[in-house]
N, C-alpha and C positions, 0 to 999 in steps of 0.2 A: 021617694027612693033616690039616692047618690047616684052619682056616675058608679063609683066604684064599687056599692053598691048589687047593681045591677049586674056587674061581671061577678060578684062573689055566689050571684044565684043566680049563674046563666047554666052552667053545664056541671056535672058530677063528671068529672075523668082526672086522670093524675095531671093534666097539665093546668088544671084548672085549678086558680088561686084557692076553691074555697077549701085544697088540703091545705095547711096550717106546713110553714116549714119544719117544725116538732114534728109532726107528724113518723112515726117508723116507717108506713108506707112509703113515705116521699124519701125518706135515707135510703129505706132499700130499691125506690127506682133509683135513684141518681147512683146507688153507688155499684147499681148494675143486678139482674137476674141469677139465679143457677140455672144453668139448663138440665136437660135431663144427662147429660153424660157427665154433671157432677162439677160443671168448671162454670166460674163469672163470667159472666160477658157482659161489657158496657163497651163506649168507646174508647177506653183507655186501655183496656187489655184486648181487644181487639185489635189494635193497634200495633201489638206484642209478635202478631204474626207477621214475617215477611208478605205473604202472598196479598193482605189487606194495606199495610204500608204502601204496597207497589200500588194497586189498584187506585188508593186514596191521592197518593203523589201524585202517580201519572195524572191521573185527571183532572185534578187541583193546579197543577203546573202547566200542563200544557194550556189550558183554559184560561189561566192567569196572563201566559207568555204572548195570549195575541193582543194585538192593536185593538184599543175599544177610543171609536171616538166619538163626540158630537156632530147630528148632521142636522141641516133644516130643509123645508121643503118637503115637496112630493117626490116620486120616482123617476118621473122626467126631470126636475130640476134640482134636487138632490146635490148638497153641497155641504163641503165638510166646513167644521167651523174654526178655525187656527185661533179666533182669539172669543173673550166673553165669559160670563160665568158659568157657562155649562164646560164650555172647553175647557177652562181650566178646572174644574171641580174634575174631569176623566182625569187630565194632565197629570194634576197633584191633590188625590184627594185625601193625605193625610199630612205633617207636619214633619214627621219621622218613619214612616215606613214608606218604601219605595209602593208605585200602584201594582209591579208584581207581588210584593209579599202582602198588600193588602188583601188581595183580589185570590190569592192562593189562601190564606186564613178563611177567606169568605168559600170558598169551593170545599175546601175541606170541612169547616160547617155544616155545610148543606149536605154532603154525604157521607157521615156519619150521626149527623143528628136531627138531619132531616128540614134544617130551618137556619139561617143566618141572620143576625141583626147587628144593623150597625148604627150607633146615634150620631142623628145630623147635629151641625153645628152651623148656626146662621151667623150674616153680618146683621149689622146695625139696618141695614135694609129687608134684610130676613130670608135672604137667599141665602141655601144651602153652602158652605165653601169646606168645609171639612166632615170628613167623614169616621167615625172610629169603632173598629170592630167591639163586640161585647159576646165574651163567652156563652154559645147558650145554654148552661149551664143556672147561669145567674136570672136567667129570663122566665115568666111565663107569662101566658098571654090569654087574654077570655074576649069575650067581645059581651055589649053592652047590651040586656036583653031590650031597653027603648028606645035607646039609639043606635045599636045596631052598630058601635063605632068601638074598632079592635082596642085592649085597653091591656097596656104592656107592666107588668113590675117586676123592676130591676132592684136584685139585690145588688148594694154599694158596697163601700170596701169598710164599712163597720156594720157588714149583716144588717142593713135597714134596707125595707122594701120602699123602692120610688115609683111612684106611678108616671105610667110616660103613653102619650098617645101618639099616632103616626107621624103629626108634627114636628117630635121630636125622634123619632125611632124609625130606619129604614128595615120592614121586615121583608124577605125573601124566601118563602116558605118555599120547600119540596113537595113530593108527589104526599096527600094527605086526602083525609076522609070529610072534614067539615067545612072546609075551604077558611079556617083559620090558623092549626097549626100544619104543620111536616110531619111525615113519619118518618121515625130514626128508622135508615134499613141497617142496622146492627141490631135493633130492641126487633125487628121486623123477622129479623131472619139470625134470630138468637139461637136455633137449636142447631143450625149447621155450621154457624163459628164454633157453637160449645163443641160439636164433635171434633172437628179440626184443632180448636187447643187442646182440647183433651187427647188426640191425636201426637197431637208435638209432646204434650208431657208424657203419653207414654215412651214415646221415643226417646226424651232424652234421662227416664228413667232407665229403660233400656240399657242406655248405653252406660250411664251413672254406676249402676248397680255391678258391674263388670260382665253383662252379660255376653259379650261378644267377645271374651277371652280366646285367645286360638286354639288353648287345650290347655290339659293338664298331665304333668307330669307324676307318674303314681311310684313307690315303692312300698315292699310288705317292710323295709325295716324300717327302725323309729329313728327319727331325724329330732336335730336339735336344727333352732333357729337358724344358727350359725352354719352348719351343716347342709341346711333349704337352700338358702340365700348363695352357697357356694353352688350346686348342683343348679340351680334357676341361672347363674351367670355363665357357667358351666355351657350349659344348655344353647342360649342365648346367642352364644360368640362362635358357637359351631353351627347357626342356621339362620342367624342374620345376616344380613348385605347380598348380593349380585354373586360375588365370589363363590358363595356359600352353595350357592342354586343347582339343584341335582345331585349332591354330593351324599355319600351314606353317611348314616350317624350312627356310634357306638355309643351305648348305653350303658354302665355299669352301675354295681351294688344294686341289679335288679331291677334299675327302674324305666319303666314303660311310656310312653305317651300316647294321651287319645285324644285326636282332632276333637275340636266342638266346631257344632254349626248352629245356625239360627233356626229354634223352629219353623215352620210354615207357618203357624198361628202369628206368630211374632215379628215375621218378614213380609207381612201383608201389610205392617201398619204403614210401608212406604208405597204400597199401590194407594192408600187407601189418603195418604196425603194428598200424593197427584188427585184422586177426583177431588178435593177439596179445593186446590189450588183454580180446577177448572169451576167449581158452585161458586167461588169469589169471585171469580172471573165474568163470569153470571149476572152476580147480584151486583157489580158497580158496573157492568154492561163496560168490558176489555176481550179484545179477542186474545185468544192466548197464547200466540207469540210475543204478544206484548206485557205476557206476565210469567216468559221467559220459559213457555213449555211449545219447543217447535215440533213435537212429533206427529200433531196434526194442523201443521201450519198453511197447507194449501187445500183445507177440505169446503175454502168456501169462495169462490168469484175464480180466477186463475192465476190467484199468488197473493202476496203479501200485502199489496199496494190496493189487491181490492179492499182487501178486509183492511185497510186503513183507511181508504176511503168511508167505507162503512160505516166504521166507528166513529168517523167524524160526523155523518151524516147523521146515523139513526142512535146513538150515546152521547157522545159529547155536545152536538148541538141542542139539546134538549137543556142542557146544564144554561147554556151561552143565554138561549133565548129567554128564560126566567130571570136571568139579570137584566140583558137589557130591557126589559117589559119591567120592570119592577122600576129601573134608573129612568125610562121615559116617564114613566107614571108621577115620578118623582118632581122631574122639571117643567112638568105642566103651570099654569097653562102657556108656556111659551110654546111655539110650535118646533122643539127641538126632543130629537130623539136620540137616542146612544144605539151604534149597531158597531158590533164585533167585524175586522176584517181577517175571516176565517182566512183569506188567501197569505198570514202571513204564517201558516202550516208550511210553507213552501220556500220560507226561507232557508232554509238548509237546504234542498234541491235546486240548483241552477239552473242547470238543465228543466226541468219543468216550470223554472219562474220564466223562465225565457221563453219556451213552446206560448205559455196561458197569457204573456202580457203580449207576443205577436197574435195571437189568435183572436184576443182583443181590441188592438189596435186595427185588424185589417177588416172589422165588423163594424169599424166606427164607436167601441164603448168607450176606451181608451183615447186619451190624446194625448200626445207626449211629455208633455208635462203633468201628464195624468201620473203616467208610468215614472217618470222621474219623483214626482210625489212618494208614491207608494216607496223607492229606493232611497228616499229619504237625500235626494238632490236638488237642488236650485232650477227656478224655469231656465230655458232659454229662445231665445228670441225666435218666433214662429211655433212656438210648442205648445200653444192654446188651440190649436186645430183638428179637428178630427178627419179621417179618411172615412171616404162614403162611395162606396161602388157605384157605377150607374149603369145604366143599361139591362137590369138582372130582372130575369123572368120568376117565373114562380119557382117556388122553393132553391132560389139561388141559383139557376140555368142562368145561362149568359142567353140575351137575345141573338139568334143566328141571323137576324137582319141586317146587325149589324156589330162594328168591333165594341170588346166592349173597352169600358173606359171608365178615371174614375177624378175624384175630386176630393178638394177637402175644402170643412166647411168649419165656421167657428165654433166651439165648445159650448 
């Protein structure tokens, strides 16, 4: 039995090679489900929603926009790497896209379809030095029932399947059930997009159809075109604008007007958005100020700044640490790791760059040219030093025997 083989009778599921790309089943996952409220959902018409847009950007963006760099070493000795092939492969790991629009392609991946893959590109030495995203669309992936070794085929740009192994293919799978592929959370949670588009289409059917006309104007006599058309401008120019506001209106040749209003059946489909907006909010883990609905914006920590804290903590870092764990994996066996510096959330806040890096400095983690580092400044001279309190009793009391005092010691 083949390598390939072996992945064609490892598993019966739709990701699995052994559907045939002919296959109608495999058209109709890729080209998305009906749900039960009648509308497609994939990740391309999901995408059609503002409230999923926000959710997918936010998170793709912000997760893109931090610092990811090479470190070696342990936790005591821990040091970033400025030059080398790992440092440069974070630096620039493509040719033409900057490492935010890589790295946002790559997040965006992962949370709508549940899996990123990007093919490595080695030198003549065989180190990784470029990296290039691959729709995963074009991807499926089996692993190999005797070797046990993931076995990827990529469709190319004249429809031929390539077989590629980890060697050649950086995969980064999402939260999944076999510990090979991702699950798409669109295919995942298909029936409450369907509701929500189907939600927006009825609305902008709604509005389409002229259903929220202001009223209508009645007469028992017979009107020509030309006749309507005068009495509708008629109308119009005695109850339009500011001016107009309070004023009576005379009505002649009979004719009457009757307010319209929205039914209540019909006016609910805008409550019924909002909780929609809050289940997406949900499903890509965003609190919901951040996807622009404040009306319960303080119902969790004592303001805004927790629940971003939050998000960063218990949502977004979950995103961060499957890259870096994937990108370590990657540069083995050198003893060099890739780790996100979450702290550069704070560069739009001053004021709390400033609080976090004295709070640091005066703990000894920080040295000044730690600090100037991170603001992307030159050392200068004495700024390899760290501050180290002395004197200090348990849990940071000052000894009362004596004054206390402190020192600084080299980095």
């Amino acid at each position: 039995m083949t390598l390939l083989q072996g992945v064609l009778g490892a598993r019966a599921s739709i990701e699995n090679p052994e559907l045939p790309l002919t296959s109608t089943a495999l058209v109709d996952f890729l080209d998305g489900a009906k749900s039960l409220a009648g509308t497609t959902v994939n990740e391309k018409t999901s995408m059609g929603m503002p409230a999923v847009w926000r959710a997918v950007t936010l998170n793709a963006g912000t997760a893109a926009s931090l610092p990811l760099h090479a470190f070696k070493g342990g936790d005591e000795t821990r040091q970033p790497l400025m030059s080398g092939q790992a440092a440069d492969l974070l630096a620039e790991p493509h040719p033409d896209l900057t490492p935010f629009e890589l790295w946002e392609i790559v997040y965006g991946h992962l949370q709508l379809w549940g899996n990123a893959y990007l093919r490595k590109l080695r030198n003549r030495f065989g180190q990784v030095v470029e990296l290039w995203p691959i729709h995963p669309s074009q991807v499926r992936v089996g692993r190999d029932s005797m070797s046990a070794l993931k076995i990827y085929q990529v469709t190319n740009e004249l429809g031929q399947l390539e077989p590629h192994t980890d060697q050649t293919i950086l995969h980064i799978p999402g939260f999944g059930y076999d510990g090979v592929c991702g699950v798409s959370p669109i295919r995942a949670a298909r029936q409450g997009l369907g509701l929500a588009l189907a939600a927006e289409e009825y609305g902008a059917r709604l509005f389409g159809s002229g259903s929220l006309a202001s009223g209508i104007l009645q007469t028992e006599q017979r009107l020509t075109q030309e006749q309507a058309d005068s009495l509708k401008i008629r109308w119009e120019g005695k109850v339009q604008g500011l001016a107009n506001a309070h004023t009576a209106v005379v009505l002649d040749a009979g004719a009457k007007f009757q307010q319209l209003t929205i039914p209540p059946e019909d006016a609910q489909f805008i409550e019924s958005r909002r909780f929609q907006i809050s289940e997406i909010g949900r499903l890509f883990g965003v609190p919901a100020f951040l996807m622009g609905e404040t009306e319960k914006s303080t119902s969790w920590g004592t303001g805004l700044e927790q629940q971003a804290t939050g998000w960063v903590t218990f949502d977004l870092r979950r995103w961060l640490v499957r890259v870096e764990q994937r990108l370590t994996q990657m540069l083995r066996p050198s003893k060099v790791y890739a780790r996100y510096s979450v702290e550069g959330l704070l560069r739009g806040d001053s004021a709390a760059r400033a609080a976090w890096y004295k709070a640091m400095w005066e703990i000894g983690v920080f040295s000044t040219d730690d600090i100037r580092a991170l603001e992307e400044r030159s050392p200068v001279e004495g700024g390899d030093v760290r501050y180290r309190p002395l004197n200090m009793g348990v849990l940071g009391a000052p000894d009362p025997a004596s004054e206390p005092t402190a020192t600084e010691v080299p980095a």
